[in-house]
Every structure is written in C-alpha cells, then in structure tokens.
C-alpha positions as CSV (number, residue, x, y, z in Angstrom):
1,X,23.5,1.0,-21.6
2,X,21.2,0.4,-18.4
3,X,22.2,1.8,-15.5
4,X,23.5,-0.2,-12.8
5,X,21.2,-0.5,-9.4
6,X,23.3,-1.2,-5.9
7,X,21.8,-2.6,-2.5
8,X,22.6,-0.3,0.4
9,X,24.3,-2.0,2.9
10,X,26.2,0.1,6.0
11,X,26.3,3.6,3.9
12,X,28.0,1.5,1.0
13,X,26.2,0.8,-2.2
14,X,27.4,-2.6,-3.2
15,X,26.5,-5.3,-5.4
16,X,24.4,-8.4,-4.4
17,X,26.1,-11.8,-4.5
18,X,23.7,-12.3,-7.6
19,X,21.3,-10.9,-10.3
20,X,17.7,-11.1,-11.3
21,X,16.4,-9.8,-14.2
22,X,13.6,-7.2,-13.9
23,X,10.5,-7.5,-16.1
24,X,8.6,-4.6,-18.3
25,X,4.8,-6.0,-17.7
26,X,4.0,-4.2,-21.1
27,X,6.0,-6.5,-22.8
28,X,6.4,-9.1,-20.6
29,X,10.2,-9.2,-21.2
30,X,13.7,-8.3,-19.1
31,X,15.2,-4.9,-19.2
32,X,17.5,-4.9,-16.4
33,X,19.5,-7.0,-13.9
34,X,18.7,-6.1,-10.2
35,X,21.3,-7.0,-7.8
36,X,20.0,-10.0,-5.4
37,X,21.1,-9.9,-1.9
38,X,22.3,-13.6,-0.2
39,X,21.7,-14.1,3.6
40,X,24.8,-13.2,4.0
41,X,24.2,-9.4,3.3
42,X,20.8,-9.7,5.0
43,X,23.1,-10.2,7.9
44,X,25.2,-7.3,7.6
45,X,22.5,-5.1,6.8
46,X,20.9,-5.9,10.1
47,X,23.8,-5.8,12.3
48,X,24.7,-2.2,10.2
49,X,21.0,-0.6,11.5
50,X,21.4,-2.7,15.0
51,X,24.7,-0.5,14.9
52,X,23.8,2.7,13.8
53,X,20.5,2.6,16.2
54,X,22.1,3.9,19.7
55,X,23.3,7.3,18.0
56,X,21.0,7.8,15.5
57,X,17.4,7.3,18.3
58,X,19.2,9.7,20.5
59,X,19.4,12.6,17.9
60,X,16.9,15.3,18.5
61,X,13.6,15.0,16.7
62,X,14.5,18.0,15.1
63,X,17.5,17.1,13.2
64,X,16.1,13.5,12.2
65,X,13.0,16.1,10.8
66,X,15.3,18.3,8.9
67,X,16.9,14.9,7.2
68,X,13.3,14.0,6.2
69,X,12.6,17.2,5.1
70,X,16.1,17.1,2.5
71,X,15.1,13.9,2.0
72,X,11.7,15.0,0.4
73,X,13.3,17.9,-1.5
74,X,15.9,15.3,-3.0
75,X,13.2,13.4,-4.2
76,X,10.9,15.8,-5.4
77,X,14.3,17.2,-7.4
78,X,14.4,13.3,-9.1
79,X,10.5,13.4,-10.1
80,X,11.0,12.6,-13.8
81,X,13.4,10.2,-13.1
82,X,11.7,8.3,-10.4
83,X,8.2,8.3,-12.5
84,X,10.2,6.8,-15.6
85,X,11.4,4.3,-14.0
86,X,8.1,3.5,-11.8
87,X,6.1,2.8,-14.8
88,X,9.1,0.7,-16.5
89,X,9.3,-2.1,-13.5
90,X,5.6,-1.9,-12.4
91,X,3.6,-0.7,-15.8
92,X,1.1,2.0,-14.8
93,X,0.5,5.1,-16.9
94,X,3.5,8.0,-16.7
95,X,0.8,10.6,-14.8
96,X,-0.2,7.8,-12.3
97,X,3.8,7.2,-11.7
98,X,4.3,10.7,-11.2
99,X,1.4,10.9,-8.9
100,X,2.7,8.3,-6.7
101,X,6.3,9.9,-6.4
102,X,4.7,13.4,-5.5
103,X,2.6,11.8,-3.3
104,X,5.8,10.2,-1.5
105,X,7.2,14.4,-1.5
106,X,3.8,15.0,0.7
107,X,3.9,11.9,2.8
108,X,7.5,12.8,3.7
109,X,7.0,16.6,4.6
110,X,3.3,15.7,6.2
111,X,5.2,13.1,8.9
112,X,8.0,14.9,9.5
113,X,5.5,17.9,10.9
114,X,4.4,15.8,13.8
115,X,6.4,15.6,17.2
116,X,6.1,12.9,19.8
117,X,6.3,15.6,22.8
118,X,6.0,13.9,26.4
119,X,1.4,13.8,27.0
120,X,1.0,14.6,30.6
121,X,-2.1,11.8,31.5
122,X,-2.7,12.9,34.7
123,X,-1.3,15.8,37.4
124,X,-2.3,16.6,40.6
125,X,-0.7,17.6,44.2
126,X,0.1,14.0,44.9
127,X,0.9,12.9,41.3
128,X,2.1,13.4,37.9
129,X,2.0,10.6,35.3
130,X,3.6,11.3,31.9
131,X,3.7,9.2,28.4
132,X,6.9,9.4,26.8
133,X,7.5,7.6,23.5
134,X,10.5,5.7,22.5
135,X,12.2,4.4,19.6
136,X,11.8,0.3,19.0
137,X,15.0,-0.5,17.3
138,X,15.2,-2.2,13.6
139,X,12.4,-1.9,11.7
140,X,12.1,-4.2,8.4
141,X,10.3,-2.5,5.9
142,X,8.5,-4.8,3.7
143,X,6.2,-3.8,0.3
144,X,5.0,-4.9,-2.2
145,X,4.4,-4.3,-6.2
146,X,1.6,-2.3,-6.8
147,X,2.6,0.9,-5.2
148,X,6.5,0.3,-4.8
149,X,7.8,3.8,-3.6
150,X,4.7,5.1,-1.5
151,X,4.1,2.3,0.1
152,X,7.7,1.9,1.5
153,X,7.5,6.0,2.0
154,X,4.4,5.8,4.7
155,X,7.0,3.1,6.5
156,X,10.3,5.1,5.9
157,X,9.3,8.5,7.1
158,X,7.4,7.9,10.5
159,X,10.3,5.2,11.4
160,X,13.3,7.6,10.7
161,X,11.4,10.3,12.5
162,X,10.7,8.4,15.6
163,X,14.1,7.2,15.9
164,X,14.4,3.9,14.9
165,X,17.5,2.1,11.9
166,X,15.7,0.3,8.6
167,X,16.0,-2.6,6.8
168,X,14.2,-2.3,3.3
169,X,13.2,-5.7,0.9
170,X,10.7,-4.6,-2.0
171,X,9.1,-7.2,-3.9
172,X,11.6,-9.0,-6.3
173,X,9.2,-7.6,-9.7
174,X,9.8,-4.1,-8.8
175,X,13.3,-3.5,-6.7
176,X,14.6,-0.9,-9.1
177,X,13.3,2.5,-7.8
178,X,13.6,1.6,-4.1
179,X,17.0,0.9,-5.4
180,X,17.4,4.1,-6.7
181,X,15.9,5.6,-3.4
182,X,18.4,4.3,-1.6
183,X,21.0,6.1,-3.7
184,X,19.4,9.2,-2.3
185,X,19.5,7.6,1.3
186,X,23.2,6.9,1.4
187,X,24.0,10.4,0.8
188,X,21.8,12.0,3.0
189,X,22.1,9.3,6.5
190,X,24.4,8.2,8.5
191,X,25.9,4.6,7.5
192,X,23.7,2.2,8.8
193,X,20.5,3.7,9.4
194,X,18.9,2.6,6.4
195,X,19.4,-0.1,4.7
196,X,18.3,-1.6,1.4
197,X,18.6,-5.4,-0.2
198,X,16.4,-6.9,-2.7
199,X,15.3,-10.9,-3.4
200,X,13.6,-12.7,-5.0
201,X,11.1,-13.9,-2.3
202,X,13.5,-16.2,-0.4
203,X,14.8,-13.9,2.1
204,X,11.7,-12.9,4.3
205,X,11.1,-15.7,6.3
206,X,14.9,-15.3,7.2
207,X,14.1,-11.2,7.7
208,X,11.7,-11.8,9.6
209,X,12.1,-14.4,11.8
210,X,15.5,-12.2,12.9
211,X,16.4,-11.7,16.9
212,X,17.8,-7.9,16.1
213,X,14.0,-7.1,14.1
214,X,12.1,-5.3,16.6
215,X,9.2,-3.9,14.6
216,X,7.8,-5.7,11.0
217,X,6.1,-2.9,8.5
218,X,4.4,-5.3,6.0
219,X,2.0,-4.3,3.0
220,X,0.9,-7.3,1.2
221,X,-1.4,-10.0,0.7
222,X,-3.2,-11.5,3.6
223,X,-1.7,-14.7,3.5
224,X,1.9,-13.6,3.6
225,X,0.3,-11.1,6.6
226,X,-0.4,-14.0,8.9
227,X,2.9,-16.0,8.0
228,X,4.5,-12.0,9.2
229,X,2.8,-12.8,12.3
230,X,3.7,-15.8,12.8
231,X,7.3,-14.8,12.3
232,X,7.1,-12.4,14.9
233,X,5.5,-14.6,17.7
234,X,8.7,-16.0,18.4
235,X,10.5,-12.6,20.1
236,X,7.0,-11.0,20.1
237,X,8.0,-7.7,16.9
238,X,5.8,-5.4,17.0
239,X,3.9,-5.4,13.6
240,X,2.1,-3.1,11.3
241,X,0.3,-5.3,8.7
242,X,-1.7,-3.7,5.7
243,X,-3.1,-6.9,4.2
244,X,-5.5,-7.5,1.1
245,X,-9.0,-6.0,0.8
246,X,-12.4,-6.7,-1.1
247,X,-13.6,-3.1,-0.7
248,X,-17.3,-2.6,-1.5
249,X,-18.9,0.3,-3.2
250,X,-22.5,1.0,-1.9
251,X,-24.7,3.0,-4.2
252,X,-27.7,4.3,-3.1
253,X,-31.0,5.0,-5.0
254,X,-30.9,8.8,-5.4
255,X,-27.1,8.8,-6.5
256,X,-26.4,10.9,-9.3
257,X,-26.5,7.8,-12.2
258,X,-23.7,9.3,-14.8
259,X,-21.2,11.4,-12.1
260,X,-21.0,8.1,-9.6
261,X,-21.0,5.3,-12.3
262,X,-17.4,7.6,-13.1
263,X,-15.6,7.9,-9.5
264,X,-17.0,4.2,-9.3
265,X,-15.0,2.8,-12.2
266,X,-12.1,5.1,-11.8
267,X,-12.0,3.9,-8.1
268,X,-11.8,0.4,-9.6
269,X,-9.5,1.0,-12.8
270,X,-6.7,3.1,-11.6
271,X,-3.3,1.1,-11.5
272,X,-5.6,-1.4,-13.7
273,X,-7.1,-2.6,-10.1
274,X,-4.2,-3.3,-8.6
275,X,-4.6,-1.1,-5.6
276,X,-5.5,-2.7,-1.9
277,X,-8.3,0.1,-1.1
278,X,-9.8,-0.5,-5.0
279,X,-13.2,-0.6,-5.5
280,X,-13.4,-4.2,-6.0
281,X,-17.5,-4.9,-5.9
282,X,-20.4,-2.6,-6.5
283,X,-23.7,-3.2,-5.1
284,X,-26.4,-0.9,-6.8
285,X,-30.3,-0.4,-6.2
286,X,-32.0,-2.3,-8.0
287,X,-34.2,0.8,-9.6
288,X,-30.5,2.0,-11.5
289,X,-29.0,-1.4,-11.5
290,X,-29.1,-1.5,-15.4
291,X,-28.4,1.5,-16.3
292,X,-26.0,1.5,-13.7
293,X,-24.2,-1.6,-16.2
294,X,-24.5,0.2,-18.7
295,X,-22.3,3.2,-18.1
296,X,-20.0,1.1,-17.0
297,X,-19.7,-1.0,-19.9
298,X,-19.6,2.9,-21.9
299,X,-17.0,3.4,-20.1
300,X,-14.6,0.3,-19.9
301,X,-14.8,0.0,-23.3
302,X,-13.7,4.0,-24.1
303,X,-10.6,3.0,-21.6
304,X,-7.4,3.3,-23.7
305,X,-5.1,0.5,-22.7
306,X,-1.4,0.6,-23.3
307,X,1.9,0.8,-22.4
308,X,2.2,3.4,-19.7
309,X,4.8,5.1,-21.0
310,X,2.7,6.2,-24.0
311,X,0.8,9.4,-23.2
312,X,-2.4,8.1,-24.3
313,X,-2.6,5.4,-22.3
314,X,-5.5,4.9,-19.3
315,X,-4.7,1.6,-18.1
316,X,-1.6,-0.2,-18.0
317,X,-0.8,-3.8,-18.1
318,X,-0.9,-6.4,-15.3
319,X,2.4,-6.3,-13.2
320,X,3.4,-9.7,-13.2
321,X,3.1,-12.9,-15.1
322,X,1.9,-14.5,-11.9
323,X,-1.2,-11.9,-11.3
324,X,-1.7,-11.8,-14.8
325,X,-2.7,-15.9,-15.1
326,X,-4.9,-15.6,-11.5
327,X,-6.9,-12.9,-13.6
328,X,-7.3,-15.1,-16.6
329,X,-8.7,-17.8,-14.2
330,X,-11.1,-15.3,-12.7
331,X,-12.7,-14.4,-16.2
332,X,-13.1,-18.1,-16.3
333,X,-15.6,-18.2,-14.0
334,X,-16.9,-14.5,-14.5
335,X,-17.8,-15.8,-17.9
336,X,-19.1,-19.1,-16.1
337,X,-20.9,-17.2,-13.1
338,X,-22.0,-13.8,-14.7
339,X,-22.8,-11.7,-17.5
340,X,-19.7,-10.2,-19.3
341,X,-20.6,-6.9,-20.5
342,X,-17.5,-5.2,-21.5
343,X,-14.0,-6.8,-22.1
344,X,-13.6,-10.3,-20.2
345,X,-10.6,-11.1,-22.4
346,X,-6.8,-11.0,-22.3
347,X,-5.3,-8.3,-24.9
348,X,-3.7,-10.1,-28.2
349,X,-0.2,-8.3,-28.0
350,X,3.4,-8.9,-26.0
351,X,2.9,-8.3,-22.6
352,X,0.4,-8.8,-19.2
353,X,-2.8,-6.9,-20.4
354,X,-6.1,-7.5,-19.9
355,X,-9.0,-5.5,-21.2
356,X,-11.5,-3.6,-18.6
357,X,-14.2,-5.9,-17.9
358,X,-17.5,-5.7,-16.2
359,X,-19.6,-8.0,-15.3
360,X,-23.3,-8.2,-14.0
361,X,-25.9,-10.7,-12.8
362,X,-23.3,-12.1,-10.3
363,X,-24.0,-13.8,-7.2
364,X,-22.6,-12.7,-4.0
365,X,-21.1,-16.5,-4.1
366,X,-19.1,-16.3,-6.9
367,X,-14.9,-16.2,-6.7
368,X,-15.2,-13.2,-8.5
369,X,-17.2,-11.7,-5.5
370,X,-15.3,-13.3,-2.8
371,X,-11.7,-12.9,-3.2
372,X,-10.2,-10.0,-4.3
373,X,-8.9,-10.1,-7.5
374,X,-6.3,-7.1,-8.0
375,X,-7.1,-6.8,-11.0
376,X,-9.4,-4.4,-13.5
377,X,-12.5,-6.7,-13.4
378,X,-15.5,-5.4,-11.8
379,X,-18.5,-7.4,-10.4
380,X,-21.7,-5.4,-10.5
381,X,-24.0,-6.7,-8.1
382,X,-28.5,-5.6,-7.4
383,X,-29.8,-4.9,-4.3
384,X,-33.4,-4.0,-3.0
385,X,-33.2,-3.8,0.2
386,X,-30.4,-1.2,2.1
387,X,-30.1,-3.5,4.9
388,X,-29.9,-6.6,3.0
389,X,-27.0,-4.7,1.5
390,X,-24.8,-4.0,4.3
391,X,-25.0,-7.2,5.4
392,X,-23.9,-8.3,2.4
393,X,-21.0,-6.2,2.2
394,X,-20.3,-6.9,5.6
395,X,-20.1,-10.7,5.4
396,X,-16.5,-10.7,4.2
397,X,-13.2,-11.4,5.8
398,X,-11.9,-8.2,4.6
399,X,-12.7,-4.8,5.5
400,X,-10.1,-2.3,4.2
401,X,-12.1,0.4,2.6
402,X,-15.7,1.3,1.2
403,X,-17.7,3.6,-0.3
404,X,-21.3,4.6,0.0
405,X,-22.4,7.0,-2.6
406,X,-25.6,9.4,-2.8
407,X,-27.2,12.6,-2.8
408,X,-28.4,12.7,0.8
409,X,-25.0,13.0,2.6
410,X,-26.5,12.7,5.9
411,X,-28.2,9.7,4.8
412,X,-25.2,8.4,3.1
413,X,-22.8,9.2,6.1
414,X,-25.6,7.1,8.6
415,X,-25.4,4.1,6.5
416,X,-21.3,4.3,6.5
417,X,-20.7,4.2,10.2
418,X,-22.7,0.9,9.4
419,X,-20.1,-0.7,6.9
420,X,-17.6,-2.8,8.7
421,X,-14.0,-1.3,7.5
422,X,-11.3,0.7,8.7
423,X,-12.1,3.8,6.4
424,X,-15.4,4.3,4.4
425,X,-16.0,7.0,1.9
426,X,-18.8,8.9,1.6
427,X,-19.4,10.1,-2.2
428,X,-15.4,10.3,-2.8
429,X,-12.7,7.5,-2.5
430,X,-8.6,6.7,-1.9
431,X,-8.9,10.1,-0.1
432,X,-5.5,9.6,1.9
433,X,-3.5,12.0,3.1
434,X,-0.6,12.0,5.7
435,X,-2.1,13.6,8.2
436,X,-5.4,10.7,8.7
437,X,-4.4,7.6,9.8
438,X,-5.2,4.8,7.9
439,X,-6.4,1.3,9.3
440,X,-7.9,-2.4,8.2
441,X,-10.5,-4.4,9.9
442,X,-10.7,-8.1,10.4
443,X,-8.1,-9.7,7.9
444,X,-7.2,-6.7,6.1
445,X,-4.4,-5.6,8.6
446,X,-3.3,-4.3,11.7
447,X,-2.3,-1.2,13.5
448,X,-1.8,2.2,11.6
449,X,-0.1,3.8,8.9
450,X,0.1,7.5,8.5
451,X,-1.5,10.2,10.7
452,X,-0.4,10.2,14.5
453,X,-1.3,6.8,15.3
454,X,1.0,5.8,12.6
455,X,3.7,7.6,13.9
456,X,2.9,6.0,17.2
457,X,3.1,2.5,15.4
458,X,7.3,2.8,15.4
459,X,7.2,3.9,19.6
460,X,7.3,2.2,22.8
461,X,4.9,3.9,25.0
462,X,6.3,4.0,28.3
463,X,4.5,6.3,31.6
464,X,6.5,7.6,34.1
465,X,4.4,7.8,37.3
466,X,6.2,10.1,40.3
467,X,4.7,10.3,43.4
468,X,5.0,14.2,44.6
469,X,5.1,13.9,48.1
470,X,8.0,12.3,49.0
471,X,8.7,8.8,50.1
C-alpha cells in the first residue's frame, strides 16, 4: 500500500480538498495520489505564516540556527528514504537522488553558519551609521521539477534563518518528497512557520499575486519568471528569480581532447540535461572540432539509459510528458538543421526516454542552439576565431553559467571574465557550494541564492544614522 502524502497547513498535516496522481517518468504511468490544495487552503496557509511571523522573526538567530541545524540531521537520518522517493516522482539515477538530498544536509548546515550581525558603515566623533538586517515577512517558495528538494532547500534554509514564515508550492509532477519534507517540518517548527500545499499549476498566479506575500523565491523557466514579476508589481515583493539558461561551454585549442570532451558531456548529461546551469552548447576550435565529435558520440553512445532506480543506470528518463514531446520536436529540427552523430531518437519502451544525442555542423541559428532545451541533446558547434567565439556565446538572452576549458589557466581565466554570465567555470563546472553565492545575468534571473548575498536576499536592509553630538 502507498503511503499517504499530507499538505502542511498551520502545524497540521491535512489532506487537500482533492488528488492528483503522480507520474513515474520511467514508465510514464501513476503511482501515487498527491493531495491538491484548493484556494481555500492557500488561504489558510498564508494567514498561518502571516500568524506565526511576529514570534517566530523575533527569536534569536541562534535558536532559529539550532532548528536548521536538527533540521539537517533529521534529514540526513531519512537519506535512503528521501533518495527513493526522488528518483520515483522525478526519474534520475539512485546515486544522483542521493546526491541531491546530501547536498540539501550541506546547504542546510553551510547557511545556518552565517549571522546577519549589525555592519557598522561609518563611525566617527560626530557620527555612527549602522546596517541592521530585518526579516521581510511571508516568503512563497516556489520550484520546480528538476531538482525538487535542493532547490526548495537553498530557499528554505536562508529564509527560516533570517526570520521570516514560508509558504511552499512544488511543481504538481514532483510534490511527493517536499511533501515528505514537510512531515519533518511539522515536528520540528512552530505551527505556522512553514507551510506546504501542492497544485497542479492553478494556484500561483493566486500565490503570488497575495497582499500578505512579501518576498517571491521562484526557480523556473524564464517565462513563468517574468509573469513572477509581474505578480509582484502590484505590492512591489521582493523577488529572487532563478530563471532558464543556455549555458555555453568554451573550449580552447590546447585543452586536453579526451579529459574535457568527459567533464563536457557529463556537464551536459547529468539529470539527462535537465539541469538550469547544464552545459547546453559547446563551441570547440576548429583544430579539435572533429575529434572533439567524436568522443562525444564514443561516449553518448556507452551511456547506459534506464530506469533510475536500477543500479546500472547513467541517465534516466525525461521528467514529464510535456518536456519529453518539446524534445521530440527539437530532434526534429536537429535532424533538419545538423548532423546527428549519436542517438537523436526516442527510446522504444514505456516511459519519457530519449537516447543521448549529439549533434554537429549546427548553426548558431538553429532552435537547437537558441533555446534551451532541458534536455540530453547536445549541439557541437566550430569556431576559429576566440573572439568570434565569445561573441557568439555572448549574443544570447541568457547568461546563467559557462565554462571555458584549457590548459593555460591564466589564459583560460582572462577569456572568462569575458563571458557574459553570472558564474563561469574555468576547467570544472556546477561547482556550487553554500558558501558562494550564485547569480543569473540578463533573463536568467535575479538576485542571489546561497552564499551571504543570498542570505541577504530574505532582509530589509535598514541604517540607523545617530548624530553623536547632541541635538
């Protein structure tokens, strides 16, 4: 018998005022009813944090850190568990589940080490001017499929610490282990200050559009990002907005052929694409460029795709049925616009999978180029001329991440500061860690996550400048 998933609403886990069924991507059929929150509980759950917010901001930082800190050891207890479920709702291979929910121990434990002690700006004998941070209020945490639990993590932990009451919505294909999280949540906070419902994509305009929302924590596509912003225009949220990338990978002519062609693809396979920072074009001298393809194509074709809950498996299936028919349409015109030089098909079996493709002799014009596909298909593009490249890279409406790899660091690290995104990687990649803020240019987001400036996201800034001699 499967077990039965609860919102948390108020400290109480409850049921929602309907179902949804919950989808295994690597057979493409239910496992599971979720429980489906109404406007209604929306409601409640909002006016619960509003509620809880007075006594829970005015708790010392220290005790909201200790919370954080059981809160990491609860999880970190719950691994297996969590990791099971993670790759049952959103399909990735087992080790990459159980990655992602010790990665969500370290992001708890690396936030909760940071204080928000009052910054003296300026003192002298006729002034002192100090920052002091505050709490905002309700924060609605929204995320999205691909990374379910660590995304909502890098929300949860600097909110809680600075003070402020939650209201969670995860995307409607993969509720059930933020559901499960918040089984953990209601015995560890007071009722109120976090809340978790679940939809099916028809209660965020109503979440956040809300008068008690004071700060919107959105990962997700850059179209749902600018109707976030919108939403919050009207009682002027703050927002944090990590939106969609088309990351570049820049190699350079004295790169090491066989040890980057690896890091390259893995930066572009893992969670079969469908990662925001993923490597999502390569651009390659043109003295390598085909045997550049080539070990590619070696080693798309060695991937072993599968169900990621067998122990053999590489790369999982595609999370949803939606994503899944987008990519089909892309290897439409891959086939159309390039050379397919490994996979380019669907799988033949039950399920969303799609075989690891490559493709070369592509055109910096083609969809597959252009948009970001989320998706394990990788464009493989020639360059000759390093500055030709960068402009290349750089004429793009995203700029999340990027890589440049070679031999020559110093070289490599000059032409980085050159690449227009909010981090770029110099021979490594999705080097994140809690302590390094993380940031998108252009249309790939806004603010911080992680790191002190994303601590600093969930604050009011406010300096109190005192005149010392008197009136």
């Amino acid at each position: 018998m499967e077990k039965a998933y609860k919102l948390l609403i108020n400290g109480r886990l409850v049921d929602g005022a309907a179902t949804m069924p919950v989808i295994n991507p690597a057979t493409g059929e239910p496992f599971v009813d979720a429980p489906r929150a109404d406007i209604g509980q929306l409601n409640e759950a909002v006016a619960a944090a509003k509620s809880a917010f007075p006594e829970w901001s005015k708790r010392p930082i220290t005790e909201r850190r200790e919370l954080l800190i059981a809160l990491s050891n609860a999880l970190e207890e719950r691994v297996p568990e969590f990791a099971a479920l993670l790759t049952r709702e959103q399909g990735k291979p087992l080790a990459q589940a159980t990655m992602e929910c010790m990665g969500c121990v370290f992001v708890i434990r690396g936030m909760a080490s940071f204080d928000l002690s009052p910054k003296v700006l300026r003192e002298d004998e006729s002034m002192r001017a100090i920052e002091y941070r505050s709490p905002l209020g309700v924060v609605a945490a929204i995320t999205p499929w691909n990374f379910p639990l660590i995304l909502l993590i890098n929300k949860v932990a600097p909110a809680l610490l600075a003070g402020n009451t939650l209201v969670i919505k995860p995307a409607p294909t993969t509720p059930l282990t933020t559901l499960l999280l918040g089984e953990i949540f209601a015995s560890l906070f007071p009722r109120g200050v976090i809340n978790v419902i679940a939809d099916q994509n028809d209660l965020g305009a109503a979440l956040t559009h809300h008068p008690d929302i004071a700060k919107i924590a959105f990962t997700g596509s850059t179209a749902t990002g600018r109707k976030v912003m919108s939403a919050a225009a009207g009682t002027i949220k703050r927002v944090t907005l990590e939106l969609g990338g088309n990351d570049a990978a820049l190699v350079l002519e004295d790169a090491d052929l066989q040890e980057t062609a690896r890091k390259v693809f893995d930066g572009a396979m893992l969670n079969a694409g469908q990662i925001c920072i993923a490597i999502k074009r390569v651009y390659v001298h043109e003295s390598m460029y085909d045997a550049f393809c080539d070990e590619l194509a070696r080693l798309a074709n060695d991937l072993v795709v599968g169900d990621g809950s067998e122990l053999a498996t590489q790369l999982g299936p595609i999370q949803n049925k939606a994503q899944y028919e987008k990519l089909q349409q892309l290897l439409d015109d891959a086939r159309e616009n390039g050379t397919v030089i490994a996979g380019g098909n669907v799988l033949s079996r039950p399920g969303y999978f799609i075989a690891p493709t490559i493709v070369r002799d592509v055109d910096d014009d083609a969809l597959i180029v252009r948009e970001e596909q989320f998706g394990p298909i990788l464009p493989v593009l020639k360059y000759t001329d390093i500055n030709g490249a960068i402009e290349r890279i750089n004429n793009s409406e995203y700029g999340l991440g990027g890589t440049v790899w070679g031999r020559d660091v110093s070289k490599a690290a000059s032409i980085a500061e050159r690449v227009n995104s909010g981090t770029v990687w110099v021979n490594k990649h999705m080097d994140i860690a809690a302590d390094l803020p993380f940031r998108g240019a252009k249309q790939s987001g806004l603010g911080a996550e992680l790191g002190l400036a994303g601590l600093e996201e969930y604050t009011q800034a406010r300096v109190i400048n005192v005149a010392l001699t008197g009136c």
